[in-house]
C-alpha positions in Angstrom: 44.3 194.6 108.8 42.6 195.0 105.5 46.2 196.5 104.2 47.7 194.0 105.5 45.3 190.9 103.9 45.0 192.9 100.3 49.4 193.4 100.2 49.4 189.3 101.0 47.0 188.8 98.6 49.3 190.9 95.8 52.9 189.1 96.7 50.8 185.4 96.1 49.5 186.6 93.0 53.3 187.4 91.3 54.7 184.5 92.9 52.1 182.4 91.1 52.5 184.2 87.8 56.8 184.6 87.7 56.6 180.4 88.1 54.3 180.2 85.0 55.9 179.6 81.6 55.0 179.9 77.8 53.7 176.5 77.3 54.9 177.0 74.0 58.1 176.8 75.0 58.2 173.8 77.2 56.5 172.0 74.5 58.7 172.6 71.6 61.2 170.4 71.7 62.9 167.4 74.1 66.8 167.4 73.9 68.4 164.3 72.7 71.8 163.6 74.8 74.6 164.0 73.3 73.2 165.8 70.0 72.9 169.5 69.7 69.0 170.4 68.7 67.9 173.8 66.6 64.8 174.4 68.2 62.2 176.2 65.6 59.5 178.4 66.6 55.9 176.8 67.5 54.5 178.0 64.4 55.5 179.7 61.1 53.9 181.5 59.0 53.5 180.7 55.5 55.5 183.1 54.1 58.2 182.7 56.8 60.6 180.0 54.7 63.7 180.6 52.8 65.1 179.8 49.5 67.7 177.5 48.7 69.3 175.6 45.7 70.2 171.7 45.9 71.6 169.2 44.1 70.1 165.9 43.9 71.2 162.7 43.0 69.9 160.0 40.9 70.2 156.7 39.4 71.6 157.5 35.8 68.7 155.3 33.7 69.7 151.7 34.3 73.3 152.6 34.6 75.3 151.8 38.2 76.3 155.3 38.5 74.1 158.7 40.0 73.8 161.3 37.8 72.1 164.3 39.9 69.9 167.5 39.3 69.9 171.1 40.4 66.2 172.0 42.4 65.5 175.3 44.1 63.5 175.0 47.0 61.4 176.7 49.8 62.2 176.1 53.4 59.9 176.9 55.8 61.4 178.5 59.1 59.9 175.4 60.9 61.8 173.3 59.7 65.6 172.5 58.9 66.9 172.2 55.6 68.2 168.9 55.6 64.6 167.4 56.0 63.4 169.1 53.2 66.3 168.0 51.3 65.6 164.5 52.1 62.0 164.6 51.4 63.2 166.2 47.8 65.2 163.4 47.3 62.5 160.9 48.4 60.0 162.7 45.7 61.7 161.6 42.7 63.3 163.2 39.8 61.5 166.0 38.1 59.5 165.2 35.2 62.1 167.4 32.7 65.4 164.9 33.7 63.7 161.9 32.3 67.5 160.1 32.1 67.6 160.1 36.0 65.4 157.1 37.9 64.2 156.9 41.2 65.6 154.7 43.9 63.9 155.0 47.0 60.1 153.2 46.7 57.2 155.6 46.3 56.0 155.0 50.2 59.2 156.3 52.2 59.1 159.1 53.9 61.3 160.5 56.5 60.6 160.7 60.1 63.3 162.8 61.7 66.8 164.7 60.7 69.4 165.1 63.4 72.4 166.9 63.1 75.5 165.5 65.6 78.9 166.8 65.5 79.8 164.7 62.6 77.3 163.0 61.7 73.9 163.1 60.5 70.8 160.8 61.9 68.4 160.5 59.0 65.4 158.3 59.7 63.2 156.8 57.5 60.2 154.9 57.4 59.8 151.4 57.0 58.3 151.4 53.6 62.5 151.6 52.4 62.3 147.8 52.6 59.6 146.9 50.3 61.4 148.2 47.3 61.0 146.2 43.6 64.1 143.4 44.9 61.9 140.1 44.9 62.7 138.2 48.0 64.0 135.0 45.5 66.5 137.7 43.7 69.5 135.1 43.9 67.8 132.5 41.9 67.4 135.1 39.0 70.7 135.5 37.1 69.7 139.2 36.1 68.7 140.1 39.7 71.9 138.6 41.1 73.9 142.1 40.0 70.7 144.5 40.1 70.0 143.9 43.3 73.1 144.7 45.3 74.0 147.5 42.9 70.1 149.1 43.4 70.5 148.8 47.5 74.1 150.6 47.0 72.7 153.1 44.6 70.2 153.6 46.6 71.7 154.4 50.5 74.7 156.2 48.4 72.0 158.2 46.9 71.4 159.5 50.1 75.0 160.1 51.3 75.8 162.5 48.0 73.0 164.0 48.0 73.6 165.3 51.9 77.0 165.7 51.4 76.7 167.6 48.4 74.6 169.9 50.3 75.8 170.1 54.0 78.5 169.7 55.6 78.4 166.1 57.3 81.1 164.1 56.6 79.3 161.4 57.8 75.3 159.5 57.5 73.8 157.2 59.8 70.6 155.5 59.0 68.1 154.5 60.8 64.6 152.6 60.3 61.1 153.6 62.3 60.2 150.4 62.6 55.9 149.9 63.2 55.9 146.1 63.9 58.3 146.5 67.2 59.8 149.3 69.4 62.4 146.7 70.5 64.3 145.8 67.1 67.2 148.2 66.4 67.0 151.3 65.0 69.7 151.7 62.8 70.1 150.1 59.2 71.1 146.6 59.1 73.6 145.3 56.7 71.8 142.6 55.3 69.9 145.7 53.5 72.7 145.6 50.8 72.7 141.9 49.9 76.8 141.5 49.8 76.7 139.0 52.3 77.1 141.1 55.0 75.8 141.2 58.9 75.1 143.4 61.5 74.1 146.4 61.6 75.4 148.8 59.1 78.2 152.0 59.4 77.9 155.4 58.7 77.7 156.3 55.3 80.7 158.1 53.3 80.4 159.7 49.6 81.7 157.4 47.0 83.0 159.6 43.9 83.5 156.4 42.2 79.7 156.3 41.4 79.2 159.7 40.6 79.1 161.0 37.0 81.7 163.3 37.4 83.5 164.1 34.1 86.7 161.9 34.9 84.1 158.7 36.0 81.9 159.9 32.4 85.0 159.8 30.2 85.9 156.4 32.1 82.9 154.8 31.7 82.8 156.0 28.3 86.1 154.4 27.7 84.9 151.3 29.3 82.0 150.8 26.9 84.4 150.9 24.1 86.5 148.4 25.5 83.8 146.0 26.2 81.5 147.1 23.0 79.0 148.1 25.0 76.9 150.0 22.5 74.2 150.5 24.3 76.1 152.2 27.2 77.5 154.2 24.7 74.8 155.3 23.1 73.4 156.6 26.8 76.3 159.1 26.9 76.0 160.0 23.4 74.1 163.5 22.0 74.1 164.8 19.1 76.2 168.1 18.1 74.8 169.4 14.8 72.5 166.6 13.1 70.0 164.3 14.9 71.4 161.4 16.6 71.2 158.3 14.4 68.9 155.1 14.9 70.3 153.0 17.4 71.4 150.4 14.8 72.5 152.5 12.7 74.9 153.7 15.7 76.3 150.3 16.1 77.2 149.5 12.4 78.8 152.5 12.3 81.0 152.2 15.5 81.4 148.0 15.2 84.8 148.3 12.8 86.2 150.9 15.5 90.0 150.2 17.0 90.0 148.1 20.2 90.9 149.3 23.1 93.2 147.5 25.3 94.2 150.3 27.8 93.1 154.1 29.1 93.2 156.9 31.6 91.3 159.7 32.2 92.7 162.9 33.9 90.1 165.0 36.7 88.9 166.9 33.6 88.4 170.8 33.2 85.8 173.1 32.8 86.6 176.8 31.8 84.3 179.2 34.1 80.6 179.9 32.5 81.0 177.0 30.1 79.0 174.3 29.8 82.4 172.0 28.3 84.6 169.9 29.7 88.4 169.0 28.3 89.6 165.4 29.9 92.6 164.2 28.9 93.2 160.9 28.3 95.7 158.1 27.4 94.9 155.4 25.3 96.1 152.4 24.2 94.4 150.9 20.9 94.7 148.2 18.3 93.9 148.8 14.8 94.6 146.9 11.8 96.4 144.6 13.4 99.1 147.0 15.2 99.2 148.6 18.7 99.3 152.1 18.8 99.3 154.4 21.6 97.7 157.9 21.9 99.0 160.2 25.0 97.4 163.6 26.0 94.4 163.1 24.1 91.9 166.0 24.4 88.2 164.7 25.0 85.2 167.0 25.0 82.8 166.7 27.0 79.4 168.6 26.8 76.6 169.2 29.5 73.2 168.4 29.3 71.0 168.3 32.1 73.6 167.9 34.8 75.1 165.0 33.0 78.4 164.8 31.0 77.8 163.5 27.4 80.1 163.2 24.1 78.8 164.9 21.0 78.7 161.8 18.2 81.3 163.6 16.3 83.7 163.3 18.9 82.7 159.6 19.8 83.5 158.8 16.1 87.0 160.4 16.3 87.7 159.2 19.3 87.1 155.5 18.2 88.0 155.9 14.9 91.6 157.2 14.8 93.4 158.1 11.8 96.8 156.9 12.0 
């Protein structure tokens, strides 16, 4: 009988323990339908994390275009590498690129990355709304154009940035809202201040504001053509001597041709250098007479992640000799 009692006794004790799991385990993580989760361990150690380089991008000073900068950071094995990219982003430029601006206001943070097929569900805190846009921006004349360009800047940011990076053709952005658990989730469209409503798409890249040597030559061009000296004089370094005072740039450059026409090629860059070639087509006025200038060879030098003409080549490229 004792037998019998102590072999009971043994069976109920492995049933109770092979129905026990890691609690670890069941805590880790809850599934979201529809989206395939990378669970992470429980905890990491702090010298469990990889190494990675990213590019981020970057309001070029008070430009409409994102200039971006090359980072190299640690991920810990807790966490995915697109959350750590975002919170790079949301940091700011590094002190050293002092030509790129922040975008996103000091207080956002970023609650949760989710990777879907496509897509990627980035959410943000609700500190993205109380950026520097004054809530009477379209009864200021200045703030009329800054502040739909900022929003754009500042959502497509966001979508180079992760694009750059990861594969996801596609971003979705949504808001942790504190005030209410009932208001939507995902951005609204009255965020960008172009008159639309609803609630907002996925994000795509735009090339068209990145300063990719084709969109620097352009832009460059387009300065000229609208005398834009101060634009100019962003996108200007010097190649030998200092670069000259400011107003001694514009006298200098104010009897320059006009320019009534232009194209930029994609550009080159010849492996390990540091130079771009873009060829362009120009259409100018000078001394009264139209001229036109095919297959013209522009140089364009890196500094910083950021595509600039050399003043000696701004001066030959606006001063042509005929």
């Amino acid at each position: 009988m004792k037998k019998l009692c102590l072999l009971l006794l043994c069976c109920l004790l492995l049933t109770g323990c092979a129905s026990v799991g890691n609690p670890l385990e069941q805590a880790e993580a809850t599934p979201v339908p529809g989206l395939p989760m990378t669970l992470h361990s429980a905890e990491a150690p702090l010298d469990n994390a990889d190494k990675m380089e990213i590019t981020l991008f970057y309001r070029y000073q008070e430009s409409g275009m994102l200039g971006s900068e090359t980072r190299s950071i640690t991920v810990p094995k807790d966490e995915s590498p697109e959350m750590v990219t975002v919170r790079q982003l949301l940091a700011g430029p590094q002190a050293s690129h002092t030509d790129l601006t922040r975008l996103f206001p000091h207080n956002t943070s970023v609650v949760n990355v989710t990777a879907g097929e496509d897509t990627l569900y980035i959410t943000l805190s609700e500190d993205l709304l109380s950026d520097a846009v004054p809530q009477q921006w379209q009864d200021d004349p200045a703030w009329q154009q800054e502040a739909p360009l900022r929003r754009k800047l500042t959502m497509q940011s966001l979508a180079a940035t992760m694009t750059e990076n990861f594969s996801y053709p596609y971003i979705q952005v949504l808001i942790s809202y504190n005030r209410s658990t009932s208001v939507s989730m995902r951005l609204e469209n009255s965020y960008f201040l172009d008159g639309r409503t609803g609630l907002a798409d996925r994000l795509t890249r735009d090339e068209r504001l990145l300063l990719t040597m084709q969109n620097t030559a352009l832009t460059i061009l387009k300065a000229w053509q609208e005398r834009d000296y101060e634009l100019l004089y962003r996108f200007t370094v010097a190649e030998h001597d200092e670069m000259p005072a400011y107003t001694d740039f514009v006298e200098q450059l104010d009897s320059c041709a006009i320019l009534t026409d232009y194209s930029a090629s994609a550009g080159h860059v010849a492996a390990g250098s540091r130079r771009a070639t873009v060829t362009l087509d120009l259409t100018y006025r000078q001394d009264g007479q139209e001229q036109r200038c095919a297959a013209y060879p522009l140089w364009l030098d890196r500094e910083d992640n950021i595509w600039k003409i050399s003043y000696e080549s701004l001066l030959r490229l606006m001063q042509p000799k005929n």
